[in-house]
C-alpha positions in Angstrom: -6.1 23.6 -19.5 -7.7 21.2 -22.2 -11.7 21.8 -22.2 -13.3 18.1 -20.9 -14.6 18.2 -24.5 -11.2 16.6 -25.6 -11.3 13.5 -23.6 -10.5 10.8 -25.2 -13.5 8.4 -25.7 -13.6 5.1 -23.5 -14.0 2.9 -26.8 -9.7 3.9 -27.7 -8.0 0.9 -26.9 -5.0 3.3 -25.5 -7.1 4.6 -23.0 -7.6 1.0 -21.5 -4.3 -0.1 -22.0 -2.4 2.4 -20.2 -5.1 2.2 -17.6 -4.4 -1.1 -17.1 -0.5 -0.5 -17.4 -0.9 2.1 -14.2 -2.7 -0.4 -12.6 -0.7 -2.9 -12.6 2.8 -0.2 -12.1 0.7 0.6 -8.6 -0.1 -2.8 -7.2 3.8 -3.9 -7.9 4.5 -0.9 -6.1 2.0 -1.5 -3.7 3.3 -5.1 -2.8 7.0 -3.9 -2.6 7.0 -0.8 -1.1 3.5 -2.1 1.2 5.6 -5.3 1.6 8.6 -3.9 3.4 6.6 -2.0 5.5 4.2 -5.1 6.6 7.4 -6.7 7.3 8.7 -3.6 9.7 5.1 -3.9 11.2 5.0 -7.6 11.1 7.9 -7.5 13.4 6.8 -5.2 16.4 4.7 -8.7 17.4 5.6 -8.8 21.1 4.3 -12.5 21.5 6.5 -16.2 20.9 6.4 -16.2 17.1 6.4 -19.8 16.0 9.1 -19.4 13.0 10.2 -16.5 11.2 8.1 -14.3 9.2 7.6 -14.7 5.3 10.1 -12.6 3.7 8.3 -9.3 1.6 7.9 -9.8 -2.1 9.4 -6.7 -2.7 11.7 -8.2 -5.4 8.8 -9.5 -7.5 6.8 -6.1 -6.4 9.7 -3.9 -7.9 10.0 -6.6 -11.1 6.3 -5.9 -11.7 6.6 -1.9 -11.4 9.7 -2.3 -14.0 7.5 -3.8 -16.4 4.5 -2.3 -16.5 6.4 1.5 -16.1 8.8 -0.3 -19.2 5.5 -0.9 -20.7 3.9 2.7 -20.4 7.0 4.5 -21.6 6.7 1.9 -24.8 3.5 2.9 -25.3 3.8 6.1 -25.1 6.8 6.4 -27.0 4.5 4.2 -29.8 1.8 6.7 -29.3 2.8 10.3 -28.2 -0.3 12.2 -29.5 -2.9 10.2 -27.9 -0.7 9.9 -24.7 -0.4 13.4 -24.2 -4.6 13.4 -24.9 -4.3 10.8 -21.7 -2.1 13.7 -19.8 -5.3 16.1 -19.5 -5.0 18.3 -17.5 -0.7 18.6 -18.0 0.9 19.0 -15.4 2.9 22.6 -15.3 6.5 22.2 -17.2 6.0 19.0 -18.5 6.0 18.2 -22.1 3.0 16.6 -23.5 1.9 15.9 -20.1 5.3 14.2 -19.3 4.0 10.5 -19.5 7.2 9.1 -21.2 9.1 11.0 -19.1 7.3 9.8 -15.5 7.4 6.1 -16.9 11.0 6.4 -17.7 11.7 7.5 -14.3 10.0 5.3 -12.0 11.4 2.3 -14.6 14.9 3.4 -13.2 13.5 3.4 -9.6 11.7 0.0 -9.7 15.0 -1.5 -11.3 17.3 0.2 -8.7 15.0 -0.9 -5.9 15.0 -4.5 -7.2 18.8 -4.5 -6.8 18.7 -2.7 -3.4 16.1 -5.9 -2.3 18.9 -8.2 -3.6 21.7 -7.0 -2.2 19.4 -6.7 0.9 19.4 -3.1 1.6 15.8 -3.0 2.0 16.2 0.6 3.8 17.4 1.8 0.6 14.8 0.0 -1.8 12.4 1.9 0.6 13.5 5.2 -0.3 13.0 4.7 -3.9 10.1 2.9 -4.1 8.6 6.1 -2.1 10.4 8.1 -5.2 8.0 6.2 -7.1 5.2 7.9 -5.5 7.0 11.5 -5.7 6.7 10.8 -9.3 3.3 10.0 -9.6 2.2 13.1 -7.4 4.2 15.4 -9.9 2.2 13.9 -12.9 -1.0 13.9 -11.3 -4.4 15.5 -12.5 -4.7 17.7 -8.8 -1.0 18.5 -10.1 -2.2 19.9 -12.9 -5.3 22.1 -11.5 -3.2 23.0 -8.8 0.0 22.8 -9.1 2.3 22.1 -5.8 -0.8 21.7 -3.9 -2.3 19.1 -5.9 1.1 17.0 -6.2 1.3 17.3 -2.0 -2.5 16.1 -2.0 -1.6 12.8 -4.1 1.1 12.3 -2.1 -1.4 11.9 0.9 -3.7 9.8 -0.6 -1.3 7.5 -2.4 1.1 7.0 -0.1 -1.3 5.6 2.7 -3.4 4.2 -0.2 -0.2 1.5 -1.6 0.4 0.8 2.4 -2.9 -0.1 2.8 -3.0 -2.4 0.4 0.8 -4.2 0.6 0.5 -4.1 4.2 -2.4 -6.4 3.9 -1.3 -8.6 1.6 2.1 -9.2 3.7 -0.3 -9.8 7.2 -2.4 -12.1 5.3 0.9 -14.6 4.1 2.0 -14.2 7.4 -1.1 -15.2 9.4 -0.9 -18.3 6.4 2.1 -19.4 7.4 1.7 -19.6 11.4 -1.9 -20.5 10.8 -1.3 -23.8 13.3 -0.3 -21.2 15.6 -3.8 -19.1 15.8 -2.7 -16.5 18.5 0.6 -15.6 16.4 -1.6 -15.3 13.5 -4.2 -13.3 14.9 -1.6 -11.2 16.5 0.2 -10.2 13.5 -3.7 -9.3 11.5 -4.7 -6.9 14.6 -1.5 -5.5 14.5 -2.3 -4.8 10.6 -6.0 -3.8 11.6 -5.1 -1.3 13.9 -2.5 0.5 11.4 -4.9 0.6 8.6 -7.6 2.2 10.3 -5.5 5.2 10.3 -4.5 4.7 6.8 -7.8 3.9 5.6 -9.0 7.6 7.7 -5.7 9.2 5.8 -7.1 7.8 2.1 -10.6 8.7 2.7 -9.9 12.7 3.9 -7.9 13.0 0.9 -9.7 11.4 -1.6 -12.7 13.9 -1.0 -10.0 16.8 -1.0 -8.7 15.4 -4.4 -12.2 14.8 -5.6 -13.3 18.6 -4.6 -10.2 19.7 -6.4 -11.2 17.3 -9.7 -15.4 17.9 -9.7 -16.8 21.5 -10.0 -18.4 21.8 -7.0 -21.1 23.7 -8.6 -21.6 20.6 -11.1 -22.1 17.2 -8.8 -24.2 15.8 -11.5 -21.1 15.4 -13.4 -20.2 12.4 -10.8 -23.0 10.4 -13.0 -22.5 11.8 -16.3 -18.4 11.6 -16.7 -16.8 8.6 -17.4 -14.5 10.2 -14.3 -17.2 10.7 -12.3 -18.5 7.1 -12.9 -14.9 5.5 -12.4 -14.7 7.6 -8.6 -17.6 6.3 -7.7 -16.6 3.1 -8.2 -13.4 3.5 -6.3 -15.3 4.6 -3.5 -17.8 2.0 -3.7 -14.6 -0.2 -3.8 -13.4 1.3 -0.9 -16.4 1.0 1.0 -16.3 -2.3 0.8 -12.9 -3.1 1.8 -13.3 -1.1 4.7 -16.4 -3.5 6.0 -14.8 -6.7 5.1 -12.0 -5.0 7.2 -14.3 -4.5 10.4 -16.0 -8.0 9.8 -12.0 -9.6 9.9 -11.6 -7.8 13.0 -14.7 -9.3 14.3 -13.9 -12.2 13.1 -10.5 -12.4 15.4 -12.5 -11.7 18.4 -14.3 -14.8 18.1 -12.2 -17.3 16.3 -9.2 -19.3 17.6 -8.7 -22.9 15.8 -5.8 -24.1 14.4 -5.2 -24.3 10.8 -7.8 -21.2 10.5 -5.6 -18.7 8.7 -6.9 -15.2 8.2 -10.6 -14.7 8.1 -12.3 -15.5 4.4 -13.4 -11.8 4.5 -9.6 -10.5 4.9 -8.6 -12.4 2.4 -11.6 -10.8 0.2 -10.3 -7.3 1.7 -7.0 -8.3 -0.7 -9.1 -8.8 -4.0 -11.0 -5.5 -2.8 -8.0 -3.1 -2.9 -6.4 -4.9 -6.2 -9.5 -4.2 -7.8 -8.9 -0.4 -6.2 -5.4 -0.1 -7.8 -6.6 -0.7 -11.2 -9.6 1.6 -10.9 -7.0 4.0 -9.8 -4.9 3.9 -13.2 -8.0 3.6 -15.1 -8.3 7.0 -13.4 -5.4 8.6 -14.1 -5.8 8.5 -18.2 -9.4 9.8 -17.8 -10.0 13.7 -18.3 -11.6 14.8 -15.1 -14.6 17.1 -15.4 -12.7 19.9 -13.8 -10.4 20.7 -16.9 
């Protein structure tokens, strides 16, 4: 494993780049792959639904995963030395940490799921846009302390993690568009609620596995004194907060019933929360954690 000594400085405009590139290849996957699912979800409403649900933006979702994985695979084609520097630690059997090759790959699945959502075989777009997180897992930093382990353990936490997040944004456009209908709405947010209490629970347990796996143990002050450690503790901050805008929505339902009221201000807040998550998350993906 590259020594932490090599990580590439926060001031190289790569870093940031492909960051933001990650970022933006997880919240497309996020509303696609988060969108079908809030739709599936959406569905198991058991009271009279005023007019048919939203459809999911899984199209768009997919469209924005194609470009920003076309975008990564540009850049690092552009750049292979300081991409591979961004791959620390590698992951075992790939070639300079396999970023080209990962961005190449989910680029085919984001463009096969966007014709899957057209030709409306959403079942199928499903399946690759969870291929999307396979890939991830297998370029991963636990991957590459641990390997087969730490891919399984990124599967956990970003699986539940892009759900979360998707899921959300589909119950919030739905409780928009019956918002005349207050009881549909609410319905369809509870529903929501309830499911991503156990995916918040799910993200939480393994982000403190993945962390343990990333941080020496013996070495916590390195969560103040790494740019990784800095950037976790903002996710988790982050996180933090999305989970108590999430309990103060569910209050919020308990109490409020008007017409025209749409989701609570604080749900719609929960949205911006987990965005800003996703791009903190590939911001931390091109940092060298302190356990390398």
């Amino acid at each position: 494993m590259v020594p932490s000594a090599s990580a590439v400085p926060l001031s190289t405009p790569a870093l940031w780049l492909t960051g933001i590139e990650r970022g933006l290849m997880l919240a497309g996957l996020a509303i696609a792959l988060g969108g079908l699912a809030g739709r599936g979800l959406s569905r198991q409403y058991k009271g009279e639904r005023p007019a048919e649900l939203p459809g999911p933006l899984a199209l768009g979702g997919s469209l924005l995963g194609l470009a920003a994985s076309a975008a990564l695979l540009v850049t690092a084609v552009i750049g292979p030395g300081i991409a591979a520097r961004l791959a620390q630690p590698p992951p075992s059997g790939l070639r300079s940490g396999g970023t080209a090759e990962i961005a190449a790959i989910e680029a085919a699945l984001f463009a096969l799921s966007a014709i899957a959502v057209r030709l409306r075989r959403t079942g199928l777009a499903a399946v690759l846009l969870s291929g999307v997180v396979v890939a991830e897992g297998i370029r991963s930093h636990p991957e590459g302390v641990i390997p087969v382990a730490g891919a399984f353990v990124t599967y956990c936490h970003l699986f539940p993690a892009v759900l979360w997040a998707g899921m959300l944004l589909y119950a919030v456009r739905a409780a928009m568009a019956w918002r005349n209908y207050p009881v549909a709405a609410q319905g369809i947010i509870s529903l929501y609620a309830t499911a991503a209490a156990w995916l918040f629970a799910i993200v939480v347990i393994t982000g403190i596995i993945s962390a343990l796996v990333l941080v020496p143990i013996g070495s916590p002050g390195k969560l103040v004194t790494t740019a990784y450690g800095l950037f976790l503790i903002a996710k988790a901050v982050i996180v933090c907060v999305a989970a108590g805008l999430a309990l103060a929505g569910r209050q919020w339902l308990r109490r409020h019933a008007e017409p025209d009221a749409g989701p609570a201000l604080v749900t719609r807040l929960e949205v911006g929360a987990l965005g800003a998550v996703l791009i903190i998350t590939g911001i931390l993906t091109v940092l060298t954690p302190p356990n390398t």
